[in-house]
C-alpha positions in Angstrom: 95.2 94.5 96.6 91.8 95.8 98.2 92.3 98.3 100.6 91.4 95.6 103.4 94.1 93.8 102.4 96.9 96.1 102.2 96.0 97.7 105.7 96.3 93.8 107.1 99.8 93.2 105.2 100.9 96.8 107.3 99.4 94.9 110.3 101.7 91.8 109.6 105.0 94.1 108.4 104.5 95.5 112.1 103.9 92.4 114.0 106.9 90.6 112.0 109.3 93.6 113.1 108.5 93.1 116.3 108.9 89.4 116.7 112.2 89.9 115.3 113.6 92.2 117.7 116.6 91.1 119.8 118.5 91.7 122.6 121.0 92.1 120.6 119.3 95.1 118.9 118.7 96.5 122.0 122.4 96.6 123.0 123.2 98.2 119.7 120.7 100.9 119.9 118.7 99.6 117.1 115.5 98.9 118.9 114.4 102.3 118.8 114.9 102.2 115.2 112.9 98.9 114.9 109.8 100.0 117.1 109.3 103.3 114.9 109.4 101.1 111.4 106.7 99.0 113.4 105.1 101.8 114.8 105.2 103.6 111.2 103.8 100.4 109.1 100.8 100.2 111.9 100.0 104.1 111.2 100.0 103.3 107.7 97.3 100.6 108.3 95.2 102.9 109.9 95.3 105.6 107.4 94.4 103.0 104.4 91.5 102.3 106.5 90.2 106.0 107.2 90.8 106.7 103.5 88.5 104.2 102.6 85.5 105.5 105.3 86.1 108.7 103.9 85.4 108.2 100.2 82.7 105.7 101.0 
C-alpha cells in the first residue's frame, strides 16, 4: 500500500465512522467516543502524508 493510499483508506475509516453514527449513540454517550476514533484515523492520514514530504 503506497503511502497515498493508506492516507486515503484513514480518509475512508473516518468518513465510514461518521456515517454510522446514531442517535442512538448519542443517547448512550458513545458519540464522543466515535468522533475521536474518526478524528484519530483523519490525524493519521495526515501524518502518512507529511512523512512522505519529509523524506522526499
Amino acid at each position: 500500500m503506497t503511502p497515498a493510499e493508506r492516507s486515503q483508506w484513514c480518509i475512508q475509516q473516518a468518513e465510514a465512522i461518521e456515517a454510522d453514527l446514531l442517535p442512538v449513540e448519542a443517547e448512550e454517550g458513545l458519540l464522543p467516543i466515535g468522533r475521536a476514533l474518526a478524528t484519530w484515523y483523519r490525524s493519521m492520514a495526515r501524518r502518512v502524508l507529511e512523512n512522505v514530504r519529509e523524506t522526499a
